[in-house]
N, C-alpha and C positions, 0 to 999 in steps of 0.2 A: 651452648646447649639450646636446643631450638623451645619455643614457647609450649608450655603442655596445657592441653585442654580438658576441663573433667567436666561433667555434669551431672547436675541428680535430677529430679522432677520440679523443681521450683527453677531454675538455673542452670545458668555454664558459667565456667571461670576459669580465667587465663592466668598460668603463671609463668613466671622465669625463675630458673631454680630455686623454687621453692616459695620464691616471692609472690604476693598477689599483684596481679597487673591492673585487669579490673575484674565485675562481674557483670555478666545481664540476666537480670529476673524477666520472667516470659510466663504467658499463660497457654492455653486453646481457646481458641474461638471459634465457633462453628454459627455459619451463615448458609441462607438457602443458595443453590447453586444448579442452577439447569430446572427443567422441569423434574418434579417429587426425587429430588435428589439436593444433598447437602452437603457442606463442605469444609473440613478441622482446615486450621494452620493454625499457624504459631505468632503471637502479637508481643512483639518486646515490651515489658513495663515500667521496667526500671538500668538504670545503667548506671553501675558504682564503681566509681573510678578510682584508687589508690596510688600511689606514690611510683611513680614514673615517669619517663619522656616520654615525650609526644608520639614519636615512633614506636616505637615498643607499644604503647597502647593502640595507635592504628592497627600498626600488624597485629595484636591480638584481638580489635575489635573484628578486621577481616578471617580472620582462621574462625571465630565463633559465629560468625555470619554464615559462611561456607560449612560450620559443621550442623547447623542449623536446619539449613535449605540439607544438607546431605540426612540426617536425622526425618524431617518433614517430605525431601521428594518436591519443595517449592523455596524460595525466599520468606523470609519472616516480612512479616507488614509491623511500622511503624509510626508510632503516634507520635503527633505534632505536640505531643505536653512534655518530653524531654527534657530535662536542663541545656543550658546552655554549654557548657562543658562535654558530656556527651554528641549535644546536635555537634559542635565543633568536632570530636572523629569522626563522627558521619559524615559528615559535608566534605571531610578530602577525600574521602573515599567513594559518594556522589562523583564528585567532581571530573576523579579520575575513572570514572567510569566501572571501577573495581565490582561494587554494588549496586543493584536496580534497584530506584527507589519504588516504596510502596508503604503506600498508608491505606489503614481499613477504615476511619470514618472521616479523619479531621484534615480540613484547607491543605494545602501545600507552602512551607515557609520558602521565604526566598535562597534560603543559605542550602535550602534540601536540591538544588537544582544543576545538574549536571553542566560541565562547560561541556558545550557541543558549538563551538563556535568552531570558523576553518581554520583556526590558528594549529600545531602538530600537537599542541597536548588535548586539542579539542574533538580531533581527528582518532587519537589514540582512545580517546574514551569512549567513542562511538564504539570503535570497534572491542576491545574490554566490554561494553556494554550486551552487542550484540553473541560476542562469544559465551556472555554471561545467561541469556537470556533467551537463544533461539536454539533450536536443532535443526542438524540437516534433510533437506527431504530430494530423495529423488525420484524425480517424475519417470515418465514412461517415453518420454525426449532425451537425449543427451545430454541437457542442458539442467541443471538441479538451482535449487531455492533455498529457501526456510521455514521453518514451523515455531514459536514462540513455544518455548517449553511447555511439556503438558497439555499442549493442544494435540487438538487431529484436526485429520481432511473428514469435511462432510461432504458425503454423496449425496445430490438431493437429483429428485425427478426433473428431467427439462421441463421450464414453465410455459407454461401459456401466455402469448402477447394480447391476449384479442381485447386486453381494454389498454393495451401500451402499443399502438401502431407503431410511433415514431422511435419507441427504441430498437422493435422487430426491424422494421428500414433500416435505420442507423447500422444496426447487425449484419444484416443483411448486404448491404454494400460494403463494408466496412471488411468484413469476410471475402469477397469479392476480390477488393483491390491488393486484399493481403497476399491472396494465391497468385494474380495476379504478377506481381512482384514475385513472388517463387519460383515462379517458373522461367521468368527473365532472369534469373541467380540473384536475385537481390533478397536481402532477409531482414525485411520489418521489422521483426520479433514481435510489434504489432500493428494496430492500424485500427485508431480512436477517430472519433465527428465527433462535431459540433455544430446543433444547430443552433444560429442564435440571428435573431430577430428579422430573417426572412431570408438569413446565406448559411452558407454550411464549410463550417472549416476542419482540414482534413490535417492528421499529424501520425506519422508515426513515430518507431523508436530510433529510424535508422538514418543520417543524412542522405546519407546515399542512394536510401531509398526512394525518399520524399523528391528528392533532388531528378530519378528515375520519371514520376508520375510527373510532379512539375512540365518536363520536356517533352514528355509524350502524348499527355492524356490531350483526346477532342472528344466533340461531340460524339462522332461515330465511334472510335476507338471505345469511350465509356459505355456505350450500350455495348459492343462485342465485349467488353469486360464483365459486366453485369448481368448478361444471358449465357455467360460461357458456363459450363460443366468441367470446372478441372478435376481432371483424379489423383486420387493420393492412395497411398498404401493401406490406411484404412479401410473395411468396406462402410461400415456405421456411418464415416464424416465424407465418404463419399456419395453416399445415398443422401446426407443432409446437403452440400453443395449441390448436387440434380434439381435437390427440392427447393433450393434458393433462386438457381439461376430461374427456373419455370415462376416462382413467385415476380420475381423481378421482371420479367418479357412482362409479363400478363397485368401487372400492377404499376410500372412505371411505363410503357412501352406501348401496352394496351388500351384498351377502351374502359380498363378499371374506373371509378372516382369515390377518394378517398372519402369518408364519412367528415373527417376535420379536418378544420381548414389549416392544419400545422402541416399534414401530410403531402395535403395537396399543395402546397406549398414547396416540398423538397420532391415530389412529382415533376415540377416544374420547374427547378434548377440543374435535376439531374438531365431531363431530356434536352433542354437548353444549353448547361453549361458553357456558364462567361468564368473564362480561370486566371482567378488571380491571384498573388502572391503575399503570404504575410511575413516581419522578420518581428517575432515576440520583442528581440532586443530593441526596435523601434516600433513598437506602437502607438506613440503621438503620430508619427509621418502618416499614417496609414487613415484612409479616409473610407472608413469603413460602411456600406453600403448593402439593403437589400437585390439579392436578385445575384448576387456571388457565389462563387465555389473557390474559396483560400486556400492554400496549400503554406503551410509552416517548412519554409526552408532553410532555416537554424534549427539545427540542434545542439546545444552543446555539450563538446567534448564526442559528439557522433551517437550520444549514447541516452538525452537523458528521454523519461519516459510521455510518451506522446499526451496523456492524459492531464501533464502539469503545462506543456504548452495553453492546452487548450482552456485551463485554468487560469493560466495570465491574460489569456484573449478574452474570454468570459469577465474577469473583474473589470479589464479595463474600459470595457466598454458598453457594460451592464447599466452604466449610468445613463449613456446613451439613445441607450434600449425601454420604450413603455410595454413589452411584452404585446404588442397588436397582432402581433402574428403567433401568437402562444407564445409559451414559457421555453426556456433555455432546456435540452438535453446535450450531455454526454453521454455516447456510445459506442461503444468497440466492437471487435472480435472475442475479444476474452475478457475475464473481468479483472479491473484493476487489481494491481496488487496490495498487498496489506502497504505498503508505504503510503502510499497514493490514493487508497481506500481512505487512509488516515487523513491526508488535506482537502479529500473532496468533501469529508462528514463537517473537518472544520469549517473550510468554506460557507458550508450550509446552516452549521449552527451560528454563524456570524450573522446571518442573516439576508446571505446568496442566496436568491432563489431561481433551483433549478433541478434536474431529477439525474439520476446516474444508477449504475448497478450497484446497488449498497451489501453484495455480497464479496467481500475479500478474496484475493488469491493467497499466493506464497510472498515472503517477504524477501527482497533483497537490500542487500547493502550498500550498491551502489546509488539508488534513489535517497536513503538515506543519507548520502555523504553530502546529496546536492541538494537538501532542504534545509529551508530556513531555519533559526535557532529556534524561533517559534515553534513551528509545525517538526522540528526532531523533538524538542520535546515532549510532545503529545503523543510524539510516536514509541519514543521509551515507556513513558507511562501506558499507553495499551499494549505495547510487549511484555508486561511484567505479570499485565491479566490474563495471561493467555488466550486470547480470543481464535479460534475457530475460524480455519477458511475453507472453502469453498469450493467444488467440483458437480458436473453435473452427470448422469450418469449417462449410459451411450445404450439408447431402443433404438431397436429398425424403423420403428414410425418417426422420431422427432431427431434422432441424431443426438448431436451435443454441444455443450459450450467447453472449452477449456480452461484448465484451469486459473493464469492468471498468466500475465507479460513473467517471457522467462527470459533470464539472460544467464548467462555462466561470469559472473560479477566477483568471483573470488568470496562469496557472502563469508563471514566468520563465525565456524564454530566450536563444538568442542571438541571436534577430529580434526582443528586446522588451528595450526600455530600461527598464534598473531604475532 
């Protein structure tokens, strides 16, 4: 006889026929949430355990968990004052991924913490995790993503660069060499810079891509890339490439001079271009040097996202770096995705200093599979918040930014059988 679940207003409580398995006491707690808006859920308080195995009490702490979040429309949030007896069913069902953890004010214990190592049950939990935790979204590409429950896409107005020169450049070429590669049949999926301490290192998502630019690109070739006008199906992102290539002759090419000296700086590498080669996997060998254009010709498995390369290149040699020539930027064509959003914030709150687009895309699953235990961590724990990503909207005058590295990664959710 399967476990029956009852609840009144103070409680739920699992039985087997007829037997008490356990209980969890729960209150409402309502916190501000967005601007002049608020926000109920549900905060377990207590958790009373009765005369059972260990299994039976899992599986009934899982079914009240799920009937919880199915009652509320989120996961209950959990406080770190538990017994130890309780936290013990939480933490296998952490573990396995079964549950997202979430607590509303108190630290995080060690035992609350998900194995997401690449070991197969570490592997299994991610995805348990992710199917727990995201919905599907699809774009207006062929290609779909994800949304953290309860989130949405925000539409915001395309911004204005005119006190962020070097990320409009960085965009701006970066968009360039993506089309670029389109049109020779090869598909980036993206194409991130890095400026760092007087070179500029370029990565996409694709080997084969990067591998394409590596053997081709010169001097000359780079400015026909750079001032070319490709068309696309759009008219809105075709009217914004017109407007890039004309920015790019006139600003790189031209008799332009940039206001600071970071600009004028990647002025001066582009028109010149000396191209050299970086492999992330060996950067001791690599004798890194102003006055470069790098090109990242590992990726691995073909696939991972250009944004973490350029993060390994960044730490490694940030030490390197006295920032003389300005400060470190990452920039793309689109904005990173919520995976990759998550280790470039961490990076920074480590205390990297450097600037990037701190607006999120869609999340995939595959970036997750290839992050560290550290940084999947953190990225569970901001999937459970639902955070909000990111879209810009498409006017005849300004064009737009996309929404975020998209790949068809298998993401897991609740219309896909893990």
């Amino acid at each position: 006889m399967p476990i029956e679940i009852t609840n009144d207003v103070f409680g739920y409580q699992a039985k087997d026929n007829g037997k008490k398995i356990l209980t969890v006491f729960f209150c409402d707690v309502t916190f501000p949430y967005r601007k002049y808006q608020e926000r109920t859920v549900c905060e377990i308080r207590d958790v009373v355990l009765y005369q059972a195995n260990i299994s039976q009490k899992t599986e009934a702490m899982h079914l009240i968990y799920k009937k919880i979040e199915e009652d509320y429309g989120e996961p209950p949030y959990i406080p770190a004052e538990l017994d130890y007896d309780a936290k013990k069913i939480l933490s296998i069902l952490f573990s396995q991924g079964l549950i997202p953890k979430i607590q509303l004010l108190e630290p995080e214990f060690e035992q609350y913490k998900h194995d997401l190592s690449s070991s197969k049950a570490g592997k299994a939990a991610k995805a348990n995790i992710v199917a727990t935790t995201t919905k599907l979204y699809v774009s207006s590409t062929p290609r779909y993503g994800a949304l953290p429950k309860k989130s949405s896409v925000i539409e915001r107005a395309p911004r204005s660069y005119n006190k962020d020169r070097t990320q409009q450049l960085l965009r701006h070429v970066a968009t360039q060499l993506f089309h670029f590669c389109k049109v020779n049949h090869y598909e980036p999926v993206e194409v991130q810079l890095l400026y760092l301490e007087g070179s500029l290192v370029i990565a996409t998502n694709s080997i084969e891509a990067t591998n394409f630019l590596s053997a081709q690109l010169t001097p000359e070739l780079l400015k026909h890339i750079l001032c070319t006008t490709y068309l696309v199906p759009d008219e809105q992102e075709s009217k914004a490439l017109s407007r890039f290539a004309r920015k790019l002759k006139a600003r790189v090419y031209g008799k332009h001079t940039f206001a600071h000296k970071r600009e004028q700086i990647i002025q001066k590498l582009l028109r010149e271009f000396k191209k050299s080669v970086i492999d992330t996997r060996n950067l001791a060998k690599i004798n890194f040097e102003p006055g470069q254009i790098y090109l990242v010709t590992n990726i691995n498995n073909g696939v991972q996202h250009a944004e973490m390369h350029l993060l390994q290149v960044l730490k490694f040699f940030e030490d390197q770096s006295g920032h003389a020539y300005g400060s470190p930027v990452i920039y793309g064509k689109k904005r990173p995705c919520f995976t990759c959003h998550i280790s470039l914030t961490q990076a920074e709150q480590e205390g990297l200093e450097f600037s990037f687009n701190n607006y999120p895309g869609l999340f995939f699953f595959g970036e997750l599979k290839r992050q560290t235990e550290t940084s999947a961590q953190e990225t569970v724990h901001t999937l459970t918040y639902y955070r909000d990503v990111y879209t810009s909207s498409s006017v005849p005058t300004n064009g737009y930014c996309t929404l975020s590295d998209s790949e068809d990664d298998g993401t897991p959710h609740a219309a896909h059988k893990i």
